[in-house]
C-alpha positions as a Markdown table, in Angstrom:
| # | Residue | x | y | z |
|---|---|---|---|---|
| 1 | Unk | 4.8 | 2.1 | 25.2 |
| 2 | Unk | 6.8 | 4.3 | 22.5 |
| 3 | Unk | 6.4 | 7.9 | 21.6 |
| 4 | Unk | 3.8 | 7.1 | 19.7 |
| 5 | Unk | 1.7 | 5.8 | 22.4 |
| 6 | Unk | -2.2 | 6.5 | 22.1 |
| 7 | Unk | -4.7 | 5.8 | 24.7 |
| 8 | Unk | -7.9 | 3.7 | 23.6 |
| 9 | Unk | -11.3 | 3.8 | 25.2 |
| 10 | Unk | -12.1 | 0.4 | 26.7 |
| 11 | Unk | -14.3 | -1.9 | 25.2 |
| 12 | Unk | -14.8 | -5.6 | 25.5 |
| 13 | Unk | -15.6 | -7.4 | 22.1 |
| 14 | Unk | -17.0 | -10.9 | 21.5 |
| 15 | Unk | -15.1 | -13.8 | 20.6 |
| 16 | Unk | -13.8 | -13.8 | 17.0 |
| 17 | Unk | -15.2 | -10.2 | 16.4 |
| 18 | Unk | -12.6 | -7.7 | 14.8 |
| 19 | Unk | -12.1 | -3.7 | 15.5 |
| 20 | Unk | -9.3 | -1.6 | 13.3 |
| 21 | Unk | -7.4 | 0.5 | 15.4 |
| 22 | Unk | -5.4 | 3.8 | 13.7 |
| 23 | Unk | -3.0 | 6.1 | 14.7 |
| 24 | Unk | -0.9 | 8.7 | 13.1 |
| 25 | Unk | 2.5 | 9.1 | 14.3 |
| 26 | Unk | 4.6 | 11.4 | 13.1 |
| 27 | Unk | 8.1 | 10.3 | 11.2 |
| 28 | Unk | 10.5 | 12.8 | 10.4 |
| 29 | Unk | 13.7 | 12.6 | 8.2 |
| 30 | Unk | 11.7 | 9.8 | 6.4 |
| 31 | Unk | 12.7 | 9.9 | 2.6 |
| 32 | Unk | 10.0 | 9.5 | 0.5 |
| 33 | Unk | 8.8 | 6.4 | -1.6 |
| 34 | Unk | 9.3 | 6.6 | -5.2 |
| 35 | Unk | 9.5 | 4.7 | -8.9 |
| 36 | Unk | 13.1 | 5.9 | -9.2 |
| 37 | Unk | 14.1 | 5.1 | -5.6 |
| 38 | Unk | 11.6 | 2.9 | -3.6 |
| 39 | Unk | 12.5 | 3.1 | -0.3 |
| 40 | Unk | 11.2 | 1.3 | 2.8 |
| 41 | Unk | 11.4 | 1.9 | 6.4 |
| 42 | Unk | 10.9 | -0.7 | 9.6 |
| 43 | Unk | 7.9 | 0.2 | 11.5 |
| 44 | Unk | 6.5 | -1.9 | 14.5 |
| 45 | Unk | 2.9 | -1.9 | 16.1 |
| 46 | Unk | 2.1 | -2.9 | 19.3 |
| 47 | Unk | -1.0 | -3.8 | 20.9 |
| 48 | Unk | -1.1 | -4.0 | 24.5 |
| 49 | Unk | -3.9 | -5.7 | 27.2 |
| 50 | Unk | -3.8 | -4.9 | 30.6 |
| 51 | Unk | -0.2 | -3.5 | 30.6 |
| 52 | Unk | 0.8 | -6.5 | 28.6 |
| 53 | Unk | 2.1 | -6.5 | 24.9 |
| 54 | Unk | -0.6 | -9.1 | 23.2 |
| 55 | Unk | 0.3 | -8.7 | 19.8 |
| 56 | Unk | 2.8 | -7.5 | 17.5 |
| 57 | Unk | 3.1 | -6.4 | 13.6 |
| 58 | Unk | 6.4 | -5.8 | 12.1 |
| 59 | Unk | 6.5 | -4.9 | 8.8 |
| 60 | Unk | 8.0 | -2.1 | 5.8 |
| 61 | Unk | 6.5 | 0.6 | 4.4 |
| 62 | Unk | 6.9 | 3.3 | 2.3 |
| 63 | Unk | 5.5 | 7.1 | 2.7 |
| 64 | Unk | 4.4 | 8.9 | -0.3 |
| 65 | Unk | 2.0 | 11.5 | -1.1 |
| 66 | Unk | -0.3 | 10.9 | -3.7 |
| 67 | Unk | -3.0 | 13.3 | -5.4 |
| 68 | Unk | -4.9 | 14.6 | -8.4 |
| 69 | Unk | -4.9 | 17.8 | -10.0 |
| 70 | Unk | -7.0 | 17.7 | -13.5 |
| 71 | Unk | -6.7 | 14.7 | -15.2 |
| 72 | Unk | -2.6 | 14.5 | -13.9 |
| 73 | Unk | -1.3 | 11.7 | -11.3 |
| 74 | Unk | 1.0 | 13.6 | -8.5 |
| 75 | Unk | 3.2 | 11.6 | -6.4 |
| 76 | Unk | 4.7 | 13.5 | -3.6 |
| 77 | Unk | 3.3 | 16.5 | -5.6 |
| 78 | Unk | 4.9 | 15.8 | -8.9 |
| 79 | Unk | 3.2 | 14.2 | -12.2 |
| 80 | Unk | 3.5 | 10.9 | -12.9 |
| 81 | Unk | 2.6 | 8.9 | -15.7 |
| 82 | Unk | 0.4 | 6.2 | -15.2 |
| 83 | Unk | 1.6 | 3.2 | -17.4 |
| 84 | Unk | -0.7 | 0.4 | -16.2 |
| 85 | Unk | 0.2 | -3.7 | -17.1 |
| 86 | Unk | -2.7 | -5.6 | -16.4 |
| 87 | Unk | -1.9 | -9.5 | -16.3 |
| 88 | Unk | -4.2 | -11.5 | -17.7 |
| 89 | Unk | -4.4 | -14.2 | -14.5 |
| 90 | Unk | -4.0 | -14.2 | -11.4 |
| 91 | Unk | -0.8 | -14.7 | -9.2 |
| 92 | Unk | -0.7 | -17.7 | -7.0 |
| 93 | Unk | 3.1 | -18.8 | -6.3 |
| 94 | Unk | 5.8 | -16.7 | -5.4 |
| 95 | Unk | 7.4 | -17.3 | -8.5 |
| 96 | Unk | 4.2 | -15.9 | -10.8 |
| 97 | Unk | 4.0 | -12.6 | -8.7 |
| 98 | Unk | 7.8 | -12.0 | -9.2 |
| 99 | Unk | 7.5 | -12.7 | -13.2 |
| 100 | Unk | 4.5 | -9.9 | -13.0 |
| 101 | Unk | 6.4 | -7.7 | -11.2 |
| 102 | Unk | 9.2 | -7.7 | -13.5 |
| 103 | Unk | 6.9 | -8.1 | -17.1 |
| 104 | Unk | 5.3 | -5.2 | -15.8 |
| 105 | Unk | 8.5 | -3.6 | -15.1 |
| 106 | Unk | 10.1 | -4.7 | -18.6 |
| 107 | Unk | 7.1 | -3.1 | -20.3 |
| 108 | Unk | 7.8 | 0.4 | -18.8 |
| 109 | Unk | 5.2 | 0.2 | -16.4 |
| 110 | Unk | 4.6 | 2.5 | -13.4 |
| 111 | Unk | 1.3 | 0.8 | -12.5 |
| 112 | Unk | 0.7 | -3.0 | -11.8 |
| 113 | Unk | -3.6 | -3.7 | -12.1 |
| 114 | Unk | -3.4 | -6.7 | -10.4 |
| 115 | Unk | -6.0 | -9.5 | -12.2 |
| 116 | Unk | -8.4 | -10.6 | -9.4 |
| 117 | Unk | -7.5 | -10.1 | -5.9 |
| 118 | Unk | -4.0 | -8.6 | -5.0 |
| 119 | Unk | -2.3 | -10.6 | -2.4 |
| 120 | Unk | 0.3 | -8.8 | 0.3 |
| 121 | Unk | 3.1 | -10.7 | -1.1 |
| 122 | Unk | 2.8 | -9.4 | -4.7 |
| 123 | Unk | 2.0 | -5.5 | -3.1 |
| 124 | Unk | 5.3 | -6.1 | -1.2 |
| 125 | Unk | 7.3 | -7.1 | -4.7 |
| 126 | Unk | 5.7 | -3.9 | -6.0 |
| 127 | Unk | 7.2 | -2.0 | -3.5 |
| 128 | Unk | 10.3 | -3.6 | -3.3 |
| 129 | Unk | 10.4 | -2.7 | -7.4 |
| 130 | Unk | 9.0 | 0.8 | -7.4 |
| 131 | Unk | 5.8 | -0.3 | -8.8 |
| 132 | Unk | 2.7 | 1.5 | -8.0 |
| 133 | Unk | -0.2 | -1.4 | -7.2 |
| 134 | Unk | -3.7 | -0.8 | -7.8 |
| 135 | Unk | -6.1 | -3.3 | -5.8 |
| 136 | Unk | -9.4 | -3.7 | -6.8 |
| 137 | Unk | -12.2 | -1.1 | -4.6 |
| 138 | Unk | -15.8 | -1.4 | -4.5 |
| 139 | Unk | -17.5 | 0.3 | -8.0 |
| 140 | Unk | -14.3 | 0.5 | -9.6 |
| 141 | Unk | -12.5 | -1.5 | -12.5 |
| 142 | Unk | -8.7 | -1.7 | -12.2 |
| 143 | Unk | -6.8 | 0.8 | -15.1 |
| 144 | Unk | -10.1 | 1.9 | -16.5 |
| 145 | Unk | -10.7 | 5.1 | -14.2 |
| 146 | Unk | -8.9 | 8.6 | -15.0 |
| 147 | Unk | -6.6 | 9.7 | -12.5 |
| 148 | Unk | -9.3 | 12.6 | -10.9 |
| 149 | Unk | -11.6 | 9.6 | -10.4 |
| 150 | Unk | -8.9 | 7.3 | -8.2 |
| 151 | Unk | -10.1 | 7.4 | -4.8 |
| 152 | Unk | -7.9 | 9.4 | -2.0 |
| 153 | Unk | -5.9 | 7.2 | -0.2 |
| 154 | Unk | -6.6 | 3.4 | 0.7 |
| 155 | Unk | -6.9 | 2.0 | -3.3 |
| 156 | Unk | -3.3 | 2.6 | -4.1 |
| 157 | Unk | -0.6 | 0.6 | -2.7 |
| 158 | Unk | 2.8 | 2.0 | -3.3 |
């Protein structure tokens, strides 16, 4: 239990069935995530049964802000163009997402539209690269919305 701690009601859930748990938590003296300079921090979830740590996540993540005003793109509340590369298949292997990552990249892209579904690997190349990663959201077709029409929060990975 960190400083972060947060106290759930209790509830007992059939087998196999799922719940999402959230939290915020504030991090200060967190630089933000950018194109220019992507960087990632450590974070760690815990989810504990009966005073007992059950589970675990460890993972990176950047914190950005992103917004609309008009028809611009703000990230952490400056414009950004938004240069999107759509490949025209999917990425399977390793080796595809990295050759996406860096086509996109050697096109002058600032948005990757991944084709079909956008696997955690190639959203963790596009953060790695400073690539912003659009993943497909329900009534919306990757790279053909305007930026006042992106949704706030959740569709943008990056």
């Amino acid at each position: 239990v960190g400083p972060a701690a947060a106290r759930w009601k209790r509830r007992l859930l059939p087998p196999r069935a799922e719940v999402t748990l959230s939290a915020l938590a504030p991090a200060p003296g967190v630089a933000s995530w950018s194109p220019d300079v992507p960087r990632l921090v450590p974070a760690e979830s815990v989810l504990w049964l009966e005073g007992e740590p059950a589970d675990d996540l460890r993972d990176r993540m950047g914190f950005c802000e992103k917004a609309s005003r008009g028809d611009a793109f703000l990230l952490n509340g400056k414009p950004l163009a938004l240069r999107p590369y759509r490949p025209e298949r999917c990425a399977w292997t390793p080796e595809d997402m990295l050759a996406q990552v860096h086509s996109a990249l050697s096109e002058g892209a600032s948005l990757l539209c991944p084709a079909g579904f956008a696997d955690a690997r190639l959203l963790d190349l596009c953060d790695q690269a400073g690539l912003l990663a659009l993943a497909d959201a329900p009534g919306m077709h990757p790279c053909c919305v305007r930026p006042a029409e992106f949704p706030q929060g959740g569709a943008f990975h990056g």
